[in-house]
TILUMBA-723293 format. One record per atom (N, C-alpha, C, O, CB): atom name; residue number from 1; x, y, z; residue in one letter. Coordinates in Angstrom, 2 decimals. Glycine has a CB too. Layout:
> atom  nr  px  py  pz  rest
> CA  NUM  X  Y  Z  A
...
# end
This chain:
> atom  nr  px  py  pz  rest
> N  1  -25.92  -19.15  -16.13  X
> CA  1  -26.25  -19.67  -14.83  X
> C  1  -25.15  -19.28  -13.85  X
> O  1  -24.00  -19.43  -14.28  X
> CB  1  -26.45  -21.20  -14.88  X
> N  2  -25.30  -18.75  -12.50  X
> CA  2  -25.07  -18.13  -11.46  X
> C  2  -23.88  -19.29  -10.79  X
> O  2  -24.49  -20.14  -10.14  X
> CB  2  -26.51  -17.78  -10.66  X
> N  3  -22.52  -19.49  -10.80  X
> CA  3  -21.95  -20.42  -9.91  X
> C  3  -22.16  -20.39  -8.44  X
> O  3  -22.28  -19.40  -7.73  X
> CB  3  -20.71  -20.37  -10.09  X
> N  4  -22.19  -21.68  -8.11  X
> CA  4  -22.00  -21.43  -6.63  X
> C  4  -20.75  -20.77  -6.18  X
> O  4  -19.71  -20.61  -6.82  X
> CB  4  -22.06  -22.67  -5.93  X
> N  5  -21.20  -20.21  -4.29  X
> CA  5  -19.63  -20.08  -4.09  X
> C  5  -18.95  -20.52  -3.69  X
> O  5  -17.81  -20.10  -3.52  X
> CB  5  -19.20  -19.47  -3.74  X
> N  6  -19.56  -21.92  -3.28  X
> CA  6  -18.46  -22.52  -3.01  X
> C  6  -17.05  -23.30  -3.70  X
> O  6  -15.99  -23.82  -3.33  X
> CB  6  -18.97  -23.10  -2.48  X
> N  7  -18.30  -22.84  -5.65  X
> CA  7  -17.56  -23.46  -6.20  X
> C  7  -16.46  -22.48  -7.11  X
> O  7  -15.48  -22.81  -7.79  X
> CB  7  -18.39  -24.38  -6.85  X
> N  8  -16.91  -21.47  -6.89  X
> CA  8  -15.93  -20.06  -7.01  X
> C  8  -14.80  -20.07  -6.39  X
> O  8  -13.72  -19.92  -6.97  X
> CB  8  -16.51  -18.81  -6.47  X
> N  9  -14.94  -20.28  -4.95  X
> CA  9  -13.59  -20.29  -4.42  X
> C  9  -12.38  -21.46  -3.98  X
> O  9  -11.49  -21.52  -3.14  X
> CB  9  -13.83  -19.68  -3.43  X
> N  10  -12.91  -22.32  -5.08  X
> CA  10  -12.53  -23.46  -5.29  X
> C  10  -11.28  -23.39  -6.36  X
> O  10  -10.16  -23.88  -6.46  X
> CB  10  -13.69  -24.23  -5.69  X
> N  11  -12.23  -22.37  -7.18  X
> CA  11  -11.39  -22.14  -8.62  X
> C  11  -10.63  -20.82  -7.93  X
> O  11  -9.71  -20.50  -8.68  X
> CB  11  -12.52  -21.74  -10.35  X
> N  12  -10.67  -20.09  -6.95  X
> CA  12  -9.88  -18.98  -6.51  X
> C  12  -8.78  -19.56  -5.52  X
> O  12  -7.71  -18.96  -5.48  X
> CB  12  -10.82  -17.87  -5.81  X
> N  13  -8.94  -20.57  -4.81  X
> CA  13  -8.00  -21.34  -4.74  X
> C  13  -6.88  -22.18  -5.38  X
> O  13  -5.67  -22.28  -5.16  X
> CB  13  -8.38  -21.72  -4.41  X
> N  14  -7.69  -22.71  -6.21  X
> CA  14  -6.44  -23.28  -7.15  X
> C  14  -5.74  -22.44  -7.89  X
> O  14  -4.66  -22.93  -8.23  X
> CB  14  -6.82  -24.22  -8.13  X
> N  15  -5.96  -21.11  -8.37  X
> CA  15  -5.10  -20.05  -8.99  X
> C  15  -4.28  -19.80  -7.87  X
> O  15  -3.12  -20.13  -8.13  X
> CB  15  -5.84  -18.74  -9.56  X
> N  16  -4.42  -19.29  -6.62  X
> CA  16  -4.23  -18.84  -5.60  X
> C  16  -2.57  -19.92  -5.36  X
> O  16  -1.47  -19.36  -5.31  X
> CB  16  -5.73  -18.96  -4.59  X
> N  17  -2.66  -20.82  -5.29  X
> CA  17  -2.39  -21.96  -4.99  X
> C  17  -1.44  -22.35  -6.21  X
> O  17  -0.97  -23.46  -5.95  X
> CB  17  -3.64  -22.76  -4.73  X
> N  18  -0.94  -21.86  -7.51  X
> CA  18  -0.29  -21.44  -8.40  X
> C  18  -0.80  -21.86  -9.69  X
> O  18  -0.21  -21.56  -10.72  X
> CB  18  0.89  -21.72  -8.17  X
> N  19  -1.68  -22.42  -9.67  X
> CA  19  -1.90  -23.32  -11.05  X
> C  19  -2.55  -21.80  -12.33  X
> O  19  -2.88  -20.63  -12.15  X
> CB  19  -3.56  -25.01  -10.60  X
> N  20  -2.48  -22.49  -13.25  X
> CA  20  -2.64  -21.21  -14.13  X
> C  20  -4.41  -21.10  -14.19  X
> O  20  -5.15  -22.00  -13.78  X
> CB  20  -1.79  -21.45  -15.91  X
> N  21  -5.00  -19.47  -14.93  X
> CA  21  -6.06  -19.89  -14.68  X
> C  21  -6.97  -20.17  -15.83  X
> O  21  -8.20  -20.24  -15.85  X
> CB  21  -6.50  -19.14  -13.88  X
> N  22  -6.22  -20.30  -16.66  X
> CA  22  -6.92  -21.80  -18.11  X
> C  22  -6.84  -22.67  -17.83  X
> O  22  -7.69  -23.44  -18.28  X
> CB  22  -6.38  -22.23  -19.53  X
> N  23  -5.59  -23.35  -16.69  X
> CA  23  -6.14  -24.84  -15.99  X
> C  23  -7.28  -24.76  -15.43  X
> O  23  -8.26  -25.33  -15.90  X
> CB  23  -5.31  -25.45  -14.89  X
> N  24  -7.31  -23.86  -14.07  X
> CA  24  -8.30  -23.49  -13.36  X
> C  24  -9.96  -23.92  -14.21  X
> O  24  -10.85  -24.71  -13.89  X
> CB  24  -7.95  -21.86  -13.10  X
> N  25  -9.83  -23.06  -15.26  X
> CA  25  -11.26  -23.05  -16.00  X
> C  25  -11.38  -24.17  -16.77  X
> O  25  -12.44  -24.50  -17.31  X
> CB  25  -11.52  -21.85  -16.95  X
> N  26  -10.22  -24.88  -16.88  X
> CA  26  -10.73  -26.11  -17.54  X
> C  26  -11.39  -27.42  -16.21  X
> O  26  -12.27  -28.26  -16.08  X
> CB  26  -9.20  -26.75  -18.56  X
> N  27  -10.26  -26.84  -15.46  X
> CA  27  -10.78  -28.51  -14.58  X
> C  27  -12.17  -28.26  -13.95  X
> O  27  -12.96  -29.12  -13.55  X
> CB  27  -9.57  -29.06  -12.98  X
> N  28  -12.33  -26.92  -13.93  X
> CA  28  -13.94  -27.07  -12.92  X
> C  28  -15.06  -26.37  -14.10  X
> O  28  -16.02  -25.69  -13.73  X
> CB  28  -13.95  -25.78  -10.96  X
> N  29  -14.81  -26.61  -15.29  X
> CA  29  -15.71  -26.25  -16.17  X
> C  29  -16.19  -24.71  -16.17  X
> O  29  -17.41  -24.62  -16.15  X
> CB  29  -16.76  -27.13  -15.96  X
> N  30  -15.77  -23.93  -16.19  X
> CA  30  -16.25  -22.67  -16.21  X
> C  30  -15.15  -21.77  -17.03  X
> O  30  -13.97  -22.09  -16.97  X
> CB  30  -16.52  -22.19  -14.72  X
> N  31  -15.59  -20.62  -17.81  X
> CA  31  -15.10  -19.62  -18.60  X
> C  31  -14.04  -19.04  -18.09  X
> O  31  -14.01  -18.79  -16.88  X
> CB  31  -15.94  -18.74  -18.88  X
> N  32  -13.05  -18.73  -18.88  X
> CA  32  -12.06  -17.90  -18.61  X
> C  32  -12.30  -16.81  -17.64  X
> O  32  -11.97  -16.75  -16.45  X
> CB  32  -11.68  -17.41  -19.73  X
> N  33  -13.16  -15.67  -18.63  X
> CA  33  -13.50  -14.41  -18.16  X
> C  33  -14.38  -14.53  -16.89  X
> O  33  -14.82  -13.48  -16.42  X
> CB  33  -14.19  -13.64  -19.24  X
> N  34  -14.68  -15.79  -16.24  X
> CA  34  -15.34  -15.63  -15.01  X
> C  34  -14.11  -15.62  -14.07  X
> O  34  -13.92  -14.80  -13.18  X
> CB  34  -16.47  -16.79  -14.70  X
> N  35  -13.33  -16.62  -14.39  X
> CA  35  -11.97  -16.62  -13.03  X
> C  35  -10.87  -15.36  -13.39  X
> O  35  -9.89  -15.11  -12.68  X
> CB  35  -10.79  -18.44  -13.06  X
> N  36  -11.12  -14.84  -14.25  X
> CA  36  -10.51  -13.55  -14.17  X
> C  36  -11.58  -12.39  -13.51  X
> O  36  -11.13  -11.46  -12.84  X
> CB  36  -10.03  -13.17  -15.70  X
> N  37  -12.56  -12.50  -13.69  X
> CA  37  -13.44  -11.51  -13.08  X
> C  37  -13.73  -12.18  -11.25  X
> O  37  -14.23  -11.34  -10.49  X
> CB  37  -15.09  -11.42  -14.23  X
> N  38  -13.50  -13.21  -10.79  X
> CA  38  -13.51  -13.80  -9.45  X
> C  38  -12.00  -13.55  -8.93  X
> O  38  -11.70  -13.96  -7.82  X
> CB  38  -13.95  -15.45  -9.48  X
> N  39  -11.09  -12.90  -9.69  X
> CA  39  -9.52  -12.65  -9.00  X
> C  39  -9.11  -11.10  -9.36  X
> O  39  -8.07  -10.48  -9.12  X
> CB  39  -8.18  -13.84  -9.77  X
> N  40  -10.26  -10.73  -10.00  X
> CA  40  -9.99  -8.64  -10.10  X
> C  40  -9.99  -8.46  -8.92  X
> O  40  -10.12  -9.37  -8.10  X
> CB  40  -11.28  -7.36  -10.82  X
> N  41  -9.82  -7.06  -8.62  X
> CA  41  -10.13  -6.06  -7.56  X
> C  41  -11.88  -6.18  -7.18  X
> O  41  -12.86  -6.05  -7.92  X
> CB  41  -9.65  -4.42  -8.21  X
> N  42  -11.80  -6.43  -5.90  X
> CA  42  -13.73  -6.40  -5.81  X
> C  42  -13.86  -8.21  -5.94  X
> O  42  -15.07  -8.37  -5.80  X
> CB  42  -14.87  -5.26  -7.71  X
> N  43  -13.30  -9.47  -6.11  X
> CA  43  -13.73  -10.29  -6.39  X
> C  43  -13.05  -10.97  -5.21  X
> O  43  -12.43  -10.44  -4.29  X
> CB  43  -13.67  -10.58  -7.68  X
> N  44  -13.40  -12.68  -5.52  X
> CA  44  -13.53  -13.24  -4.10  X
> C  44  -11.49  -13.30  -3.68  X
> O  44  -10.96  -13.17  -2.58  X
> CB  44  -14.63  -15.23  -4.19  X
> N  45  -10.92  -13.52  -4.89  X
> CA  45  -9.37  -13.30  -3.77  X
> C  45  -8.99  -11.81  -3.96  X
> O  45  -7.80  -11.65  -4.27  X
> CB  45  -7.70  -14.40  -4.32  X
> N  46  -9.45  -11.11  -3.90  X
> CA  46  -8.66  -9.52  -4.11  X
> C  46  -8.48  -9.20  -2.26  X
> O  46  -9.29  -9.52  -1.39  X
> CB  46  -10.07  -7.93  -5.20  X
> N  47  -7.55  -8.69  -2.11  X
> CA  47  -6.95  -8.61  -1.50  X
> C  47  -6.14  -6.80  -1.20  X
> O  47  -4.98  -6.55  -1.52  X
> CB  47  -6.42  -9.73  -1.91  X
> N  48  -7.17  -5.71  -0.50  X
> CA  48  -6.49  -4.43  -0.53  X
> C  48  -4.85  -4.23  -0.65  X
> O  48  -4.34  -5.13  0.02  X
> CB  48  -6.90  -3.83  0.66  X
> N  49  -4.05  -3.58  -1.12  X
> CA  49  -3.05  -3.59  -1.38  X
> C  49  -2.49  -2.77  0.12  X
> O  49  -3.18  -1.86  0.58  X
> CB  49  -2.90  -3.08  -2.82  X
> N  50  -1.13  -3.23  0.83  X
> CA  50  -0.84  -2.15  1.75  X
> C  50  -1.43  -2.72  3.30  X
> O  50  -2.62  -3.05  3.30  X
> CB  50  -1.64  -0.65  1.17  X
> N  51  -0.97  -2.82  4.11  X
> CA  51  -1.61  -2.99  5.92  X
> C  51  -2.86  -3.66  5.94  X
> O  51  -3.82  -2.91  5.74  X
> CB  51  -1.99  -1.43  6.81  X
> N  52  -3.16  -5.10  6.16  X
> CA  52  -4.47  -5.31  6.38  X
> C  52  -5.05  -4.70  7.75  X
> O  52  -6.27  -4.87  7.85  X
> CB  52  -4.65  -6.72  6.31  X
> N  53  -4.69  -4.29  8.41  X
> CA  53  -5.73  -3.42  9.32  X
> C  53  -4.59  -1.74  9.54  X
> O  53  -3.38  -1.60  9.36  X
> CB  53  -6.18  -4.56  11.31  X
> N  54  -5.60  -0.79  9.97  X
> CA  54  -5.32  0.50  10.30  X
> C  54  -4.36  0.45  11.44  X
> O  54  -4.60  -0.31  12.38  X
> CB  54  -6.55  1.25  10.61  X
> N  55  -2.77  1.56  11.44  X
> CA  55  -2.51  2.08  12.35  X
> C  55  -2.61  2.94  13.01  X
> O  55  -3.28  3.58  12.20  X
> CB  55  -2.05  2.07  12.34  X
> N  56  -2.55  3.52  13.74  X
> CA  56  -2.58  4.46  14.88  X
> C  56  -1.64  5.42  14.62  X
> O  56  -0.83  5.28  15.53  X
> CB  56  -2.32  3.84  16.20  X
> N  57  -1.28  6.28  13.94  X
> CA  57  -0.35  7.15  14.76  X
> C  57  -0.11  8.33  15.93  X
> O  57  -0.72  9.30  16.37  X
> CB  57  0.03  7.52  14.06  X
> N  58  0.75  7.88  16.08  X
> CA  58  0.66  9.04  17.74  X
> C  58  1.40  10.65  17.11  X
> O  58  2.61  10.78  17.31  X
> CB  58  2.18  8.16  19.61  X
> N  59  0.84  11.51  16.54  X
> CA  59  1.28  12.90  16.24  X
> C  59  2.23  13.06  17.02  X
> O  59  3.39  12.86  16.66  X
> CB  59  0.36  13.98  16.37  X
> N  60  1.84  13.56  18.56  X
> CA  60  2.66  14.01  19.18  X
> C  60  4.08  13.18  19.07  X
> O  60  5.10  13.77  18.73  X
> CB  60  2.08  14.16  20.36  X
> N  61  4.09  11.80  19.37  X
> CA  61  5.14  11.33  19.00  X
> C  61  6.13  11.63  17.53  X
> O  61  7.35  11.64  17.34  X
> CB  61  4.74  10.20  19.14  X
> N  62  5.23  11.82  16.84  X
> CA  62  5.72  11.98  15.57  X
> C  62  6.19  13.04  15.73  X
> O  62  7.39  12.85  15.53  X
> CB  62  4.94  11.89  14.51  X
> N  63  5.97  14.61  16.09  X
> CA  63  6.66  15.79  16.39  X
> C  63  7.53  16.27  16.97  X
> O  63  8.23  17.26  16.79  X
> CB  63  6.27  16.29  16.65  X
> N  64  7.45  15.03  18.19  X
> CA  64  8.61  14.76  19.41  X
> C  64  9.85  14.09  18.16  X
> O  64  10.98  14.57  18.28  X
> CB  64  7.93  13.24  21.02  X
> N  65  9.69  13.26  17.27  X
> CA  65  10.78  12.93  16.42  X
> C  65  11.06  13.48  15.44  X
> O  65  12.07  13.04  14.90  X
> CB  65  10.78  11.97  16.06  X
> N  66  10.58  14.31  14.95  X
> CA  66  10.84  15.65  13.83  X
> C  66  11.77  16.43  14.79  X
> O  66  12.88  16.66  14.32  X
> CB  66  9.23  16.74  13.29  X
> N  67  11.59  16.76  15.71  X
> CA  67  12.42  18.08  16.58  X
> C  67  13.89  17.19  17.23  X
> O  67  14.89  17.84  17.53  X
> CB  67  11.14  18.86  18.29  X
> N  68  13.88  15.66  17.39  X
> CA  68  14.91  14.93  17.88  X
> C  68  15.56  14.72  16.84  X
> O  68  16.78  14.87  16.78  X
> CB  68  14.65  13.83  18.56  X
> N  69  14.64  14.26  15.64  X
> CA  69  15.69  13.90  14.24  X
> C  69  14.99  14.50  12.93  X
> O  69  14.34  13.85  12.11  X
> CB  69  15.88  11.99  13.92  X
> N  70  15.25  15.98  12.88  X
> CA  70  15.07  16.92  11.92  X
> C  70  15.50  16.47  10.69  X
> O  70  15.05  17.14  9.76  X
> CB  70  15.66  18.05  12.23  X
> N  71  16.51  15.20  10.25  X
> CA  71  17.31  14.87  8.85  X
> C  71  16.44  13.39  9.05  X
> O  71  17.16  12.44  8.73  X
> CB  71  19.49  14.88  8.82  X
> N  72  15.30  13.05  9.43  X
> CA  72  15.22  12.09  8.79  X
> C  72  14.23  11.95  7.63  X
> O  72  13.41  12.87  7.56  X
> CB  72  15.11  11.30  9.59  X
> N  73  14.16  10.93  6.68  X
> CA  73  13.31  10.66  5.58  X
> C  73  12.01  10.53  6.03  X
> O  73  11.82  10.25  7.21  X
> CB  73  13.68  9.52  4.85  X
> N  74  10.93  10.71  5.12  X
> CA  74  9.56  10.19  5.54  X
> C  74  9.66  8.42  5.33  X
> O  74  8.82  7.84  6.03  X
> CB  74  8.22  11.00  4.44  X
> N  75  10.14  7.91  4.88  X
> CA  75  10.52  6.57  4.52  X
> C  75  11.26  6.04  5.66  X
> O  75  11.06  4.87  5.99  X
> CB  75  11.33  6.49  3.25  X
> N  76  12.19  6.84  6.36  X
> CA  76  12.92  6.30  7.35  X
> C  76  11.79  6.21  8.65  X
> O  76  11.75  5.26  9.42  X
> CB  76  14.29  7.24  7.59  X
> N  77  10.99  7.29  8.72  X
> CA  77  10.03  7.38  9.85  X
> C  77  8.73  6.82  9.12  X
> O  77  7.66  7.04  9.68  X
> CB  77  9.86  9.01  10.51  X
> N  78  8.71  6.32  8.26  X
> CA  78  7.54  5.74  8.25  X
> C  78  8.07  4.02  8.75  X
> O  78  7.27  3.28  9.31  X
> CB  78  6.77  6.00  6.61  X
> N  79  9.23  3.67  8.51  X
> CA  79  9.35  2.29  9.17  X
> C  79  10.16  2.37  10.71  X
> O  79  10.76  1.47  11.29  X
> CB  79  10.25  1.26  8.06  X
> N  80  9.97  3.60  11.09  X
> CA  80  9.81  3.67  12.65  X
> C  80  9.07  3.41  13.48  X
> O  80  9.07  2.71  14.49  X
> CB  80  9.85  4.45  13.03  X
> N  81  7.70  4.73  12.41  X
> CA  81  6.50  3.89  13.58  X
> C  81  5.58  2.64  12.76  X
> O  81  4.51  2.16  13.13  X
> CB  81  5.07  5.28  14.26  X
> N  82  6.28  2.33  11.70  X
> CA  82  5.49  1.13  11.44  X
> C  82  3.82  1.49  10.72  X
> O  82  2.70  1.08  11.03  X
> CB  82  5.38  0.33  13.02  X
> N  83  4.31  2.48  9.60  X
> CA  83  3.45  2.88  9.06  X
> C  83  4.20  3.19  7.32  X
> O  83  5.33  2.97  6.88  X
> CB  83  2.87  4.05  10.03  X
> N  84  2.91  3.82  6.65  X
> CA  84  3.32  3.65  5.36  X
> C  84  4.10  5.11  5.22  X
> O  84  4.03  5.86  6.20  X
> CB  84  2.01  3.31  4.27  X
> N  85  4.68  5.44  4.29  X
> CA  85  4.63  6.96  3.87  X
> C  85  4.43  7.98  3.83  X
> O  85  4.97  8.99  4.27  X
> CB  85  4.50  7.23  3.49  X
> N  86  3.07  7.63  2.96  X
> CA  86  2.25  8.22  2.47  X
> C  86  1.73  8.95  4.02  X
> O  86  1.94  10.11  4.35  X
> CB  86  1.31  7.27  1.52  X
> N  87  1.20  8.16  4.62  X
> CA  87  1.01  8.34  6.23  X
> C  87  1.74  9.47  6.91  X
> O  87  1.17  10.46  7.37  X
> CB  87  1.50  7.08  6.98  X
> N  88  2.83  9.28  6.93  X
> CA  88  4.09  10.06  7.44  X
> C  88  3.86  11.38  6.68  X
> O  88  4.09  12.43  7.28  X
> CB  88  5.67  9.31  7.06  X
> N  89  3.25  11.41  4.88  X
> CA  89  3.26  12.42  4.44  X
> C  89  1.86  13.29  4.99  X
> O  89  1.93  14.45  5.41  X
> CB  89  3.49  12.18  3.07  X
> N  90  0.89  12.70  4.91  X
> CA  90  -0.07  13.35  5.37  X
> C  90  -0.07  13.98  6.50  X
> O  90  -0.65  15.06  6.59  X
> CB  90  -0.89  12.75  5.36  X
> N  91  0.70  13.34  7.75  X
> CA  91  0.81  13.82  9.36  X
> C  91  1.38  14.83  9.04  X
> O  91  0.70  15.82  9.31  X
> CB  91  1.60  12.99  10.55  X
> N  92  2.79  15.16  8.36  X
> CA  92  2.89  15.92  8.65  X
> C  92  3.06  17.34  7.58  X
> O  92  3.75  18.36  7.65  X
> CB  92  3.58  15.50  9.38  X
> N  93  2.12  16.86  6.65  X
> CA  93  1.36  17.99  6.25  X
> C  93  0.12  18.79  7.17  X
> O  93  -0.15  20.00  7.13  X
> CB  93  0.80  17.50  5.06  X
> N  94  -0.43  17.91  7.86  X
> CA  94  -1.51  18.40  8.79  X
> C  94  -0.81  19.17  10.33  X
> O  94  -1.38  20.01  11.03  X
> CB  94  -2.54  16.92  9.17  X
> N  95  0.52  18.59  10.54  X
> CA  95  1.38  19.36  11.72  X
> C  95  1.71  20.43  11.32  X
> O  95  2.13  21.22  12.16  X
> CB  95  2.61  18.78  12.23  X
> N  96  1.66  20.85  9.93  X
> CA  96  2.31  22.03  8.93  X
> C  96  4.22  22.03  9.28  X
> O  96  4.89  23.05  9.40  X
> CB  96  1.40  23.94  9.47  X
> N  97  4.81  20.44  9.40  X
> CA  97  5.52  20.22  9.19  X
> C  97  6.28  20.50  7.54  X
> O  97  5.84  20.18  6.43  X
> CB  97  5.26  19.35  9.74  X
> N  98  6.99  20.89  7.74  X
> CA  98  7.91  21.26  5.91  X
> C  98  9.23  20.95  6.09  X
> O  98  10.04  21.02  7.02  X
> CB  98  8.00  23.15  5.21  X
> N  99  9.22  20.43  4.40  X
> CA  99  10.49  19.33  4.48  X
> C  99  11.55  20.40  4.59  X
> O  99  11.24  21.59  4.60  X
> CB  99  10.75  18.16  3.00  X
> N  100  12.98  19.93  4.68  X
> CA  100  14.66  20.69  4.58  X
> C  100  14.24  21.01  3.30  X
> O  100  13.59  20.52  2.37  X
> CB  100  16.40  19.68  4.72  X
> N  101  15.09  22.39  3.69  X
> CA  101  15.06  23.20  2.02  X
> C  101  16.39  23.54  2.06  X
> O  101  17.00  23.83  3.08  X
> CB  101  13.97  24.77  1.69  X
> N  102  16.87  23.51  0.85  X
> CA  102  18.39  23.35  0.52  X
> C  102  18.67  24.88  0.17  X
> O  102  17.85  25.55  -0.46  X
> CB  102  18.79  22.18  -0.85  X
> N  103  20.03  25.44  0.68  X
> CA  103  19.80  26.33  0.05  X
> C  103  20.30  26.57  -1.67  X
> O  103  20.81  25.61  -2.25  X
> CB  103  20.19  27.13  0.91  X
> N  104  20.12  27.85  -2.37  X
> CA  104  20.09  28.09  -4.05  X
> C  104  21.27  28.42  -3.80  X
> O  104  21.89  28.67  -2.77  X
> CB  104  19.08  29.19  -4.97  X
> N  105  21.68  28.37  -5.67  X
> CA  105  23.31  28.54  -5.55  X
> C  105  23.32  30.01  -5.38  X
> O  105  24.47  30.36  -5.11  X
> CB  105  24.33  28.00  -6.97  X
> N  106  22.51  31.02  -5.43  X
> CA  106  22.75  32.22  -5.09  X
> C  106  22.77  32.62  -3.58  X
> O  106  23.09  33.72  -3.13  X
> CB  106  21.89  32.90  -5.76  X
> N  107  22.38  31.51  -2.88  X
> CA  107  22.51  31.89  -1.09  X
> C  107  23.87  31.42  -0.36  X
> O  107  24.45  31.73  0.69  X
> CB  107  21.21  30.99  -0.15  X
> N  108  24.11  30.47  -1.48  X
> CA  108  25.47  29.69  -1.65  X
> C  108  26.60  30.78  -1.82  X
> O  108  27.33  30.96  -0.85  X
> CB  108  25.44  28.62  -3.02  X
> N  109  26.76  31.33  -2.68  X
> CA  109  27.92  31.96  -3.48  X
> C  109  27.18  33.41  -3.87  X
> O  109  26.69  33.56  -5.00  X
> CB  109  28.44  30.93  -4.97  X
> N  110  27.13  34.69  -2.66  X
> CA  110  26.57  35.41  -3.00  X
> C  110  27.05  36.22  -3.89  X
> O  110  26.20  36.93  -4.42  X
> CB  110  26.21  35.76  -2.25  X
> N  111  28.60  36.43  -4.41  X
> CA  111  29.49  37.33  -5.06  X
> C  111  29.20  36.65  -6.42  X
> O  111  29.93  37.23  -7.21  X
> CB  111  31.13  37.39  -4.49  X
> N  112  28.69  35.98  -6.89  X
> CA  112  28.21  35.30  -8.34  X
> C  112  27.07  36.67  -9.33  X
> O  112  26.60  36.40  -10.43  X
> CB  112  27.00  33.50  -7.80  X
# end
């Protein structure tokens, strides 16, 4: 038989809320494997991992700060403009931005 939901997120609350969730399933009568399947990914507390809503980034800005600060990290400019990484990595793969390349010990020490 089908729980309600109200009574689903009753029991997604009280996990939520710290209690364990074999208490959980004992006090409101229902199976383990249901309040583990109501707190997966896809269920009523899952919760996307990462920014609950989308940012914006401004490219141009972002290019305007590649050419002002050529040594910085994607990590450092991703908590500039208040974005993730990954973000930072994609922009500026699509600017055909490329990271510092170090040089080899043979560009280093050419008499080797």
């Amino acid at each position: 038989m089908r729980c309600s939901v109200d009574l689903r997120q009753r029991v997604v609350d009280c996990v939520c809320s710290g209690g364990s969730k074999a208490e959980a399933a004992r006090r409101f009568k229902v199976g383990e494997a249901s309040v583990y399947r109501w707190l997966k990914p896809g269920g009523l507390a899952y919760k996307r991992p990462g920014p609950q809503r989308p940012h914006k980034l401004d490219w141009e800005a972002l290019r305007r700060h590649v050419d002002v600060h050529p040594d910085r990290t994607q990590a450092e400019r991703a908590r500039h403009f208040h974005v993730s990484r990954h973000g930072i990595w994609n922009a500026l793969r699509k600017l055909a931005v490329t990271h510092k390349k170090r040089m080899g010990d043979q560009e280093r020490n050419p008499l080797r």
